[in-house]
N, C-alpha and C positions, 0 to 999 in steps of 0.2 A: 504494500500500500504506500502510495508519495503524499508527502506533506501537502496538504493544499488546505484552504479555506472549511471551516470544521470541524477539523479534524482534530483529535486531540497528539502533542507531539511531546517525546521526554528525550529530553538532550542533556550528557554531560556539557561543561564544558569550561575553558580555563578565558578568562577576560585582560588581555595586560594593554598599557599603556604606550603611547610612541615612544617612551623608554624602556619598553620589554619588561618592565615591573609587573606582577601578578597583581589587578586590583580584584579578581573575584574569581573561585573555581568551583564546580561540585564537587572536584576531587572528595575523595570519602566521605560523599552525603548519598542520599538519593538524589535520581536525577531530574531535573527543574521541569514540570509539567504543563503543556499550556496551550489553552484554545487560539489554533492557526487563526491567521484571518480578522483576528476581535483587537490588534492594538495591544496585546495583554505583553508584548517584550517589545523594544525600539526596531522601528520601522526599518532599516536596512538589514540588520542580523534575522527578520523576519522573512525579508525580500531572500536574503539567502538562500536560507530555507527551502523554500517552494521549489515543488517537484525532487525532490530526496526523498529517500527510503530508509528505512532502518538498518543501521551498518554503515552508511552514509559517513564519509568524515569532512566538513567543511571549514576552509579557512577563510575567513573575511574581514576585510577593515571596513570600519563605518566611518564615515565622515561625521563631525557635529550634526550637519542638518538630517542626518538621516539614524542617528544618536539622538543626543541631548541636547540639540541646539548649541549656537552660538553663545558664549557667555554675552550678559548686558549689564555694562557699570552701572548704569542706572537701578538695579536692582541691590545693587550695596548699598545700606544707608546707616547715617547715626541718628538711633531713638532714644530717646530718656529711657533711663534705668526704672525710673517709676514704670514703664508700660510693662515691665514684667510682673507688677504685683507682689504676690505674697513669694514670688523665689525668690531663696536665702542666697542663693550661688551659683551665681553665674560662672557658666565656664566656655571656653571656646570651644566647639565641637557640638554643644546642647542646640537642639533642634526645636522650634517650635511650628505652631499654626496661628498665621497671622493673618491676620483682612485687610483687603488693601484694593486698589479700585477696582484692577480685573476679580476682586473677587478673596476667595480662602488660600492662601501660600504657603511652603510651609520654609523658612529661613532658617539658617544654620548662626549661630552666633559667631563671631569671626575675632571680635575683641572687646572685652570688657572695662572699662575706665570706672570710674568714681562718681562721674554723673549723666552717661552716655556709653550706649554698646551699639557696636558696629553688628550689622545682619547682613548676611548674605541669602538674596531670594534665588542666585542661579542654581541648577542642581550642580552637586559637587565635581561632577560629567561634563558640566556645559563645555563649548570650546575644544575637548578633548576629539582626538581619531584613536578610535578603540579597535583592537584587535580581538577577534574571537575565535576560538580553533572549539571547532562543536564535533561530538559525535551524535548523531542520532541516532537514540537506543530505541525507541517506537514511535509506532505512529499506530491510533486506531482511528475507530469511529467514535463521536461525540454524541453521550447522550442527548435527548431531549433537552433533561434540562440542565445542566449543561450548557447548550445553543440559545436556551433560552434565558440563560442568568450571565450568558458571554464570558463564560472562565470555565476550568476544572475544578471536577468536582472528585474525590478519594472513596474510598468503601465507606466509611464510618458516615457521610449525610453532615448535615450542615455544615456551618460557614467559618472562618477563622484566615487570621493574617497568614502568611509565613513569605519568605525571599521569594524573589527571581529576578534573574540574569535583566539588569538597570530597572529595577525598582519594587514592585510587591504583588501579588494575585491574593485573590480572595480565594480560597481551596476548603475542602472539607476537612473537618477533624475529626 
């Protein structure tokens, strides 16, 4: 069976940077599971993809726009330290979910002052040309629903976070 629109797809696979740095692997997990077709992993490593079979080994570079987009300075800003409220500790790396006029963001805090913290809204990816070396370990058919909730879904039935290859699915637990 070939990856197409779907379909459900499980791929190892090792993610490194234009400096051959490792930013992400399945190495020793299970491997990343995910409705073809629905958006649920970045649009180039997707494009890849299609039309592979299980056993499949694929190498691909994504460019930003077909990754994580372009970084945009205008997404770094300094906010008063009040806008964090009752956190006690601020640290660089702490993520939150912020509103802002397109809407709900979620920003990386980048540096903390005394009466002002730098956020960053880009993803930590933006800007970046990502490398991916996938195997593809299956491919099935997508249940109903499934197709109809636009993610994978596990044996055990309802919903829950967990990883995938730039960014997160909703999956059964």
């Amino acid at each position: 069976m070939q990856v197409a629109k779907g379909k459900v797809v499980s791929i190892h696979y090792t993610l490194r940077n234009d400096a051959g740095e490792v930013l992400d692997t399945s190495e020793g997990r299970e491997p990343l599971a995910y409705l073809h077709g629905n958006g649920n992993i970045i649009k180039g490593l997707e494009n890849a993809l299609d039309g592979h079979a299980a056993g499949d080994n694929v190498n691909v570079t994504v460019q930003p726009e077909d990754g994580y987009g372009e970084r945009h300075e205008a997404l770094v800003q300094q906010v008063p330290r009040t806008a964090f409220g009752e956190v006690a500790e601020l640290a660089p790396g702490m993520r939150f979910r912020a509103q802002g006029p397109q809407g709900e963001q979620v920003v990386m805090v980048t540096e903390v002052g005394e009466q002002e913290v730098t956020v960053d809204g880009n993803h930590p990816l933006a800007g970046e040309t990502l490398a991916f070396e996938v195997e593809v370990s299956e491919v099935r058919e997508a249940t109903e629903e499934e197709i109809a909730h636009g993610h994978v879904h596990t044996a055990g039935g309802g919903h829950g976070w967990r990883r995938r290859a730039g960014g997160h699915e909703c999956a059964a637990v």
